[in-house]
N, C-alpha and C positions, 0 to 999 in steps of 0.2 A: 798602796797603803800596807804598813806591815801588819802581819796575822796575831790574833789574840794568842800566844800564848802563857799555858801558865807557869806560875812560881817555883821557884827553887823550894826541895821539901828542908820543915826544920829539923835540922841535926846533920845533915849532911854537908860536903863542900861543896862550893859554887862553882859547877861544870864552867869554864870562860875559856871562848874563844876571839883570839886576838886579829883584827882582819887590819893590815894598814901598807899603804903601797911603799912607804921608804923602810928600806931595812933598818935604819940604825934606831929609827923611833921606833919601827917595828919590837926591836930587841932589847931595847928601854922597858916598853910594857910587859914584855913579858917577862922580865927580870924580875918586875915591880908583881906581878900576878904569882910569880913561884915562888918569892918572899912572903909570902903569906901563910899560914897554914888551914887556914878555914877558906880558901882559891883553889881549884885543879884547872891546872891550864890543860884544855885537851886535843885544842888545835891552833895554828897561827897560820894566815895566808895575805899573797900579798898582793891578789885582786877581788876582785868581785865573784870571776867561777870557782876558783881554789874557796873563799869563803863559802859561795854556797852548796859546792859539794862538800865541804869540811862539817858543815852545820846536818847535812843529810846524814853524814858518818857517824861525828862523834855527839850530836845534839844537844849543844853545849847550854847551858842556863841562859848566858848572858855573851851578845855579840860585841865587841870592844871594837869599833870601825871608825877608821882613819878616812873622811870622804862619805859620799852618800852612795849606799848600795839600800835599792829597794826588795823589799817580797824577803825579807831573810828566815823571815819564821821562826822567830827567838826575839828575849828580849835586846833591847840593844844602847849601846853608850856609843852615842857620837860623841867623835874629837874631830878640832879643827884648830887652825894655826889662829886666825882674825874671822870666826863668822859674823857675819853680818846679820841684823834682826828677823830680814825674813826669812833669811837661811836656817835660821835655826827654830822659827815659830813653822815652818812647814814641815821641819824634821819632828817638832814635836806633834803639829796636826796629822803629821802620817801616823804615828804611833808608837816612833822611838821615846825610852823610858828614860834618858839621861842625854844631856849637852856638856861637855866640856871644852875646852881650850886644853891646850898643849905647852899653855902658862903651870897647868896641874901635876903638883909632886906627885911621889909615886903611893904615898898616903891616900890622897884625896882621891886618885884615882880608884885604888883601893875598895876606899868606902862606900864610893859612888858603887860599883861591880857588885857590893855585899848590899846597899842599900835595893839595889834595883831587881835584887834576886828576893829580894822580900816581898817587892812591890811597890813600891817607892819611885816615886820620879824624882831627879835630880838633877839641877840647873847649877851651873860655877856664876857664885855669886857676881863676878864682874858682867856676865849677860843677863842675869835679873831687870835690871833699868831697862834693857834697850828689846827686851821681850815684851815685858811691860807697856811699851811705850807702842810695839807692832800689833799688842790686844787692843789698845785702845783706840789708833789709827784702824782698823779694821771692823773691831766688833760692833760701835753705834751706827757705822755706814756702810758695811760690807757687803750688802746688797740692797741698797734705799731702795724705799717700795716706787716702782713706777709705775704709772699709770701702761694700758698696751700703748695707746698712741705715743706716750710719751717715750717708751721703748724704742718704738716702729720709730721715732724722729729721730733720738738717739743712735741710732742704727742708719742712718740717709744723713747725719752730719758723719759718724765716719765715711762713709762715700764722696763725702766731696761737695756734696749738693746743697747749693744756697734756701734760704730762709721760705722765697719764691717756687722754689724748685721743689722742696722737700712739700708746698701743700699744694701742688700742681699734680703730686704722687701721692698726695694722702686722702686728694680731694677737700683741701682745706684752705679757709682765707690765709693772706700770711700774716698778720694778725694772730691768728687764731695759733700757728705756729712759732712765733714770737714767744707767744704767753707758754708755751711748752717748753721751751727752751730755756724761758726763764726758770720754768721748775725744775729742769734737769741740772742747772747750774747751781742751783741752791744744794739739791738734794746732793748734788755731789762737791757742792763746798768750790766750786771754783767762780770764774768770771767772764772765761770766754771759750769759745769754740773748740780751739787746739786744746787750753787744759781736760776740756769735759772730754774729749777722745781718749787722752794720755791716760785720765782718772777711771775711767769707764776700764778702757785697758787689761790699766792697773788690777783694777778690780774683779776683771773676769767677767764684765757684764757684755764682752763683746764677743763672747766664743759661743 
């Protein structure tokens, strides 16, 4: 999870540090950051350690990062070429302040780096839909309440273990684990065995 830090003070430039592993977009952004005059680029790196010893050194406002780097402790604007919804709802669940694509002129880029230093989170509007669509795939079922048993069975179907088997270990009719299965299938929206493993998963209800 990245660390709370705070805002850029008003009146000053926005300390930005540019972290991206190909040179030439590298040297795109930071074009676009020097063209500015309310921006101080004050460092550029083109991994993960160069960033986060850059960020120790020059403790820039706002991290500009090409790729996922964790713990940077500054704010930060993800870019990415095609991220994908949960790629970029986890970038924002971790604490990153901005998502962008690499579709973004050197403008919006900009604004995004000035907004963020404000306090401002900012999303490139062609990933709004598909953000939208991972809050809501997630947020009404992200952890359906289960009952324990209904857990404990949850937990003996990813093993492998039939209907008979799972209440042989539960000390239960199979019946009685039939009707639990049914509830697991519901609460997780699917219809049979494999998908409620897949979905469980998915969800994190199996770690």
């Amino acid at each position: 999870m990245l660390s709370e830090v705070p805002r850029a003070e008003p009146g000053r430039r926005v300390r930005v540090l540019a972290a991206e592993a190909e040179p030439l977009y590298r040297d795109a952004v930071v074009r676009a950051i020097r063209e500015r005059p309310e921006l101080e680029l004050v460092a550029s790196a083109g991994d993960g350690r160069e960033a986060l010893d850059a960020i120790g050194a020059a403790r820039p406002d706002v991290a500009v990062v090409g790729g996922t780097l964790d713990g940077l402790g500054t704010r930060v604007v993800m870019i990415a070429a095609r991220p994908g919804p949960e790629e970029v709802y986890t970038a924002l669940a971790d604490g990153a302040a901005g998502y962008l694509t690499r579709d973004a002129d050197a403008r919006e880029l900009c604004d995004a780096i000035t907004a963020v230093a404000r306090g401002a989170t900012v999303l490139a509007p062609e990933l709004q839909g598909c953000v939208a669509e991972e809050i809501r795939l997630r947020t009404p079922h992200a952890r359906p309440l289960m009952t324990e048993r209904e857990g404990q069975t949850l937990r003996l179907i990813a093993e492998g273990l039939s209907a008979p088997a799972i209440g042989a270990t539960l000390h239960l009719s199979t019946s009685t684990v039939k009707t639990h299965l049914q509830h697991i299938y519901e609460k997780l929206g699917v219809s049979e065995r494999a998908a409620a493993v897949a979905e469980a998963m998915r969800r994190g209800l199996l770690e």
